[in-house]
N, C-alpha and C positions, 0 to 999 in steps of 0.2 A: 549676523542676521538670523532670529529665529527664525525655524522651521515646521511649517504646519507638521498637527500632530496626525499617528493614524490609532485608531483605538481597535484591536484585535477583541474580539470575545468569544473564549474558549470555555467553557461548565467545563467543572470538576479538573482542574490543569494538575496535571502532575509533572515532576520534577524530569523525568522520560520524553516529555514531547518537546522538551525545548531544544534538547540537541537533532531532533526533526523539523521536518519544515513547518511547525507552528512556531519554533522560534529560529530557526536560520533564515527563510525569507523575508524577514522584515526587519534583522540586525543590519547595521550601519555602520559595522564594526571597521570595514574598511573606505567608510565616509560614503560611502556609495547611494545612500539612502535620499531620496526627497524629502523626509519627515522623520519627525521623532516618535520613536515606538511606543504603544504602551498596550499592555495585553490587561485585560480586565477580566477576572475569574471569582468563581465563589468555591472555595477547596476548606475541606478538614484536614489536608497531606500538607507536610510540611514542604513547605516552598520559599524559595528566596525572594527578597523585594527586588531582583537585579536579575536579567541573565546578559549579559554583553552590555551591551549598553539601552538596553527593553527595559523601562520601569513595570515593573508588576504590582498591580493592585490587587489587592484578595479580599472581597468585601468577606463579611461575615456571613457564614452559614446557619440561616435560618432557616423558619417554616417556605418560605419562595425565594433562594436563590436565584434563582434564574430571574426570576422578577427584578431581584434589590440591584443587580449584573447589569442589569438594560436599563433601570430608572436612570441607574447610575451615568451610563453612558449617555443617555437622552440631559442630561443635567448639566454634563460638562462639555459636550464635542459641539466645536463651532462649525460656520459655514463651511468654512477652507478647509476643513478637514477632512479623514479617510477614516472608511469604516469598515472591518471586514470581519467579515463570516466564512466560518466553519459549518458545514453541510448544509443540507435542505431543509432543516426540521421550523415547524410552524413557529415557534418562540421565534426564533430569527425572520423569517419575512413578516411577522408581525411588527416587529423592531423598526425593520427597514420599511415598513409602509408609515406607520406612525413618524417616523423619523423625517422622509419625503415629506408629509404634508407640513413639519412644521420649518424645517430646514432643509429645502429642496435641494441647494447646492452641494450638501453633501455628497463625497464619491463614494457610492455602498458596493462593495466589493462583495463575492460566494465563492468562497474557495469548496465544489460541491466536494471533493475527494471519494467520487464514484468509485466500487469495485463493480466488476465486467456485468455481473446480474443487476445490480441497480440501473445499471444504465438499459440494459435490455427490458425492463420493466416498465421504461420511461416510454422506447421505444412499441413496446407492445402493450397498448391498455387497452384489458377488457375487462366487462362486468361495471356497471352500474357507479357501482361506490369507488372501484379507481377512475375511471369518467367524470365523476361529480370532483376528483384529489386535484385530478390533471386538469377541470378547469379553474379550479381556485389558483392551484400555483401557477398558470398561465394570469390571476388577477391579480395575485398579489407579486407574480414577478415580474412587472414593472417597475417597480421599487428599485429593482437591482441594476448600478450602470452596467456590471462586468460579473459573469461567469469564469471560473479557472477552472481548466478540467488536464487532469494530466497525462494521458495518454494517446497517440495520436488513433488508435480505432474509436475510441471512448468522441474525439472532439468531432472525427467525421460523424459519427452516429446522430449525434446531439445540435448540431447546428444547423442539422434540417429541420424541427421542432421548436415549437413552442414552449416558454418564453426564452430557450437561448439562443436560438438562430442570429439573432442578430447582435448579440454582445458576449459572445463568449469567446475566447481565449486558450491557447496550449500552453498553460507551463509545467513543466515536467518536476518533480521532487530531484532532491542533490545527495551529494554527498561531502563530508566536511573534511575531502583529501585535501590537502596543503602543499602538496607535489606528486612530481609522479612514485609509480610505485620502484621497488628496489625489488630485481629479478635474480638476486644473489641468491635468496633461497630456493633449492630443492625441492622439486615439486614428488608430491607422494602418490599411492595407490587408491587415495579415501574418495569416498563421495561421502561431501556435508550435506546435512540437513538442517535448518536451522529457524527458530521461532518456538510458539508454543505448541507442544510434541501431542500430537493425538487432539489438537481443537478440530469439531469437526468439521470446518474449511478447509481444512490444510489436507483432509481425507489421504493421511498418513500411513491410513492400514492398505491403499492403494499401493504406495511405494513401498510399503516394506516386504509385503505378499507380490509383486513384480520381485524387488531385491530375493528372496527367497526363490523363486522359482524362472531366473536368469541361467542362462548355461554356461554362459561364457565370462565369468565376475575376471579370473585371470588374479584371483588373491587379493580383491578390490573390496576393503573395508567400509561399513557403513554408520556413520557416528554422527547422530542424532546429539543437536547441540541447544538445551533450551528445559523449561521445567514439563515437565511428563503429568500427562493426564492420567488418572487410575484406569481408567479403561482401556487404553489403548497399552499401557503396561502388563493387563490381562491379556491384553489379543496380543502379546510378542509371547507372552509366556505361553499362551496354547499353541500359536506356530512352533515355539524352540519343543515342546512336547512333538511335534512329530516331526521336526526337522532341526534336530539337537546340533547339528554345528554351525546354526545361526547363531551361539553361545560364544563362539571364537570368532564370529563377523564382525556381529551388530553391539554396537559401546552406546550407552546413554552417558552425557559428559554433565547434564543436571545446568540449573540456570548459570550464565557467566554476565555479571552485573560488568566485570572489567572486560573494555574496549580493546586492548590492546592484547585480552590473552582470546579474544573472539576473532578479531584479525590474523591470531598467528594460528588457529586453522584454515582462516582460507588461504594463509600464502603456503599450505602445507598443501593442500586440498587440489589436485586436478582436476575433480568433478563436484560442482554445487546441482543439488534436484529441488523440484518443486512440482505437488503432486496435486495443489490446491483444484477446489472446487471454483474460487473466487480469491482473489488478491485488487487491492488498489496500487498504488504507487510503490512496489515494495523495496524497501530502504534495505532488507538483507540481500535481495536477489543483486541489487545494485552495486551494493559491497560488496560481494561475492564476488563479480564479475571485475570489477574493479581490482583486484588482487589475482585476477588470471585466473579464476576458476570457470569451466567450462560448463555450458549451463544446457540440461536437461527437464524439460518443463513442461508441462499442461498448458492448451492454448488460451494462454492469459494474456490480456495485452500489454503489459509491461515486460512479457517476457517478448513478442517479437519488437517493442521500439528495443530492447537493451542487446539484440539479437539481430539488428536490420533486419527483419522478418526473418530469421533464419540463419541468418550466413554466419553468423557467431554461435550456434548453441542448436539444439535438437528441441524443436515442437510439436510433443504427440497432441494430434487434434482430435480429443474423448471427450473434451468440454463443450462442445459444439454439437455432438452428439446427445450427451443428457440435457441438452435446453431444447431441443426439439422433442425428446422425451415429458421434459415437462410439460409443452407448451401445448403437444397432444391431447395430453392428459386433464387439460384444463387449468394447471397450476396458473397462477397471477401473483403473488408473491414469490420468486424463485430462492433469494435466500431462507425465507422461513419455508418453505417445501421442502429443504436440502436439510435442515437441522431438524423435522419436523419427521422428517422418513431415512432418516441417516441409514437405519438398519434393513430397511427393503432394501434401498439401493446396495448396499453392501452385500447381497446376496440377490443382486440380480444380472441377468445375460451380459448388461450394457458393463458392472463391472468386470465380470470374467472378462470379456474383451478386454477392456481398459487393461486389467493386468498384463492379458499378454503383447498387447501393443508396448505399456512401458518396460514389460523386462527385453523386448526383443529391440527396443532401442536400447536401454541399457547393455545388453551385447552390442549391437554394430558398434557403440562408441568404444567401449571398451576394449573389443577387437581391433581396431581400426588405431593406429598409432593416433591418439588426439595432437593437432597442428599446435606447440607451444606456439609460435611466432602468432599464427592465426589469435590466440588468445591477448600474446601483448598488444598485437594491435588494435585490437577491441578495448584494452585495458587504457590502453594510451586516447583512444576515443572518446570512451567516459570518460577518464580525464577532462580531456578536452570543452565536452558537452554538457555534461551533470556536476558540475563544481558548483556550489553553491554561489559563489564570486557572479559566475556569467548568470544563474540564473536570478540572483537579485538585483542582477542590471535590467537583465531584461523584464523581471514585475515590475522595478521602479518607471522602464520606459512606457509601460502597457498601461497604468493606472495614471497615468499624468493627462 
């Protein structure tokens, strides 16, 4: 019997997103599926026509991709079919209104993949021009049957508003563990860090200026795992100038494209940090934690769902702090305020705080013998809860 199809549309897909959830939730790999996959992209990077069992179409890169990507799908997707979307941006609810009027039965799916300021943005419109945004996408989002949003602060925020209240949905991102983990390795002294080193979201010069001025490290190594931005290579180099044995601390390990030698620091690793300004769903912190490393974080929402608010990992709450900062201030975009003033903030009161908040958690944990058990049992949770298996049972059941 075939299988209605669902048609995914991703711009610019690279070869990187498919072992993330633009391609684990909608493989069928273990029959699991209501439909047959097919992702529709316009890409110059080489990519395969297959990832599992997902046909990949890659139209050709012209002067309007994104145009040739949606004629495309307007051309072929039947009634019975699924359609889903990747974030909010206008080309797609234009899709999905166009699409409604001419094939209503269509199920149009938004997978938003909110980080914590977008969503506060959503929540707080002022001025004029976001007013006139917030009611267009309350017009055009109708079009949409089903919102995905993946963290549970992120879903309560949002379903009191307009247009998701009333069709939006929790599903959380996975991981593509295939059993549980193997506790035979020896856990070490390090705290990972892990992504791109010095982007400024990750507000990296935070955690490493905490790490540096920490009292109580106890010979606790800090190895920065991921390709290194120039600037943020500068600002370690003028720390080691006036705190020269951050040279025997702090290791840059440069990008690791293989999986399995990324994995064999966190099952080295006691302690995973995260010092972000904003995070969406994060696929590292998840793996991290999944391998037993113990999680020290900025209060990001992915870090208390992976953390039951807390009882698994340490949340300094600084982020909560600079949004009330901005909000004062009149900002209304808070991710471009953040990239826009990276250098005030980084030489302002709220940061000095911040520092000493994170390095004085970095001592308690440090001091404080960390609970192993406490950590497999969490390990053994994610397991349990973020396996990509259960969570593409549970979108197959939410979209039917």
């Amino acid at each position: 019997m075939n299988k209605n199809k669902l048609y995914l549309v991703f711009d610019n897909l690279q070869t990187v997103h498919l072992s993330k959830d633009v391609g684990e939730l909608i493989s069928g790999s273990e029959g699991s599926t209501c439909f047959d996959a097919l992702i529709v992209t316009s890409t110059s990077n080489r990519i395969a026509k297959t990832y599992q069992d997902i046909k990949i179409v890659n139209q050709k890169v012209g002067l309007l991709p994104m145009v040739s990507i949606r004629f495309f799908v307007l051309s072929k997707i039947k009634s019975e079919d699924y359609l889903l979307l990747y974030h909010g941006g206008l080309s797609n609810y234009i899709l999905a209104l166009i699409l409604k009027s001419i094939k209503p039965r269509v199920k149009i799916i938004l997978k938003l993949d909110f980080n914590d300021l977008i969503v506060q943005r959503f929540i707080h419109i002022s001025g004029l021009i976001e007013k006139l945004k917030g009611l267009f996408r309350k017009l055009l989002g109708g079009s949409i049957d089903l919102y995905i949003i993946e963290t549970q602060k992120s879903f309560d925020l949002l379903k009191k508003i307009s247009p998701f209240k009333s069709s939006i949905s929790l599903i959380p991102n996975g991981i593509n563990a295939i059993k549980g983990y193997d506790w035979d390795i020896k856990k070490e002294d390090l705290i990972v860090v892990v992504g791109r080193i010095g982007a400024t979201e990750k507000n990296h010069e935070l955690l490493l200026k905490a790490y540096s001025t920490a009292k109580n490290l106890q010979g606790y190594k800090l190895y920065f795992v991921g390709p290194v931005e120039a600037n943020f290579k500068r600002y370690y180099d003028d720390l080691c100038h006036a705190i020269p044995s951050l040279k025997e601390m702090v290791y840059f390990t440069g990008n690791i494209d293989n999986k399995e030698e990324l994995y064999h620091f966190y099952k080295r690793a006691k302690i995973v940090a995260f010092s972000s300004y904003y995070e969406g769903f994060s696929i590292a912190m998840i793996e991290a934690m999944y391998f037993g490393c113990y999680l020290i974080s900025t209060d990001l929402s992915v870090a208390y769902d992976l953390t039951l608010d807390g009882k698994y990992g340490k949340i300094v709450p600084i982020n909560c702090q600079l949004l009330t900062i901005m909000k004062n201030g009149g900002a209304i975009d808070f991710v471009k305020y953040i990239h826009k003033n990276q250098d005030q903030i980084s030489q302002s009161s709220w940061f000095d705080n911040s520092v000493v908040l994170f390095a004085s958690t970095l001592d308690e944990v440090i001091s404080s013998t960390i609970d192993i058990s406490n950590t497999r049992e969490n390990a053994q949770r994610i397991f349990n809860e973020y396996n990509w298996t259960k969570i593409r049972r549970v979108f197959n059941e939410t979209i039917r």
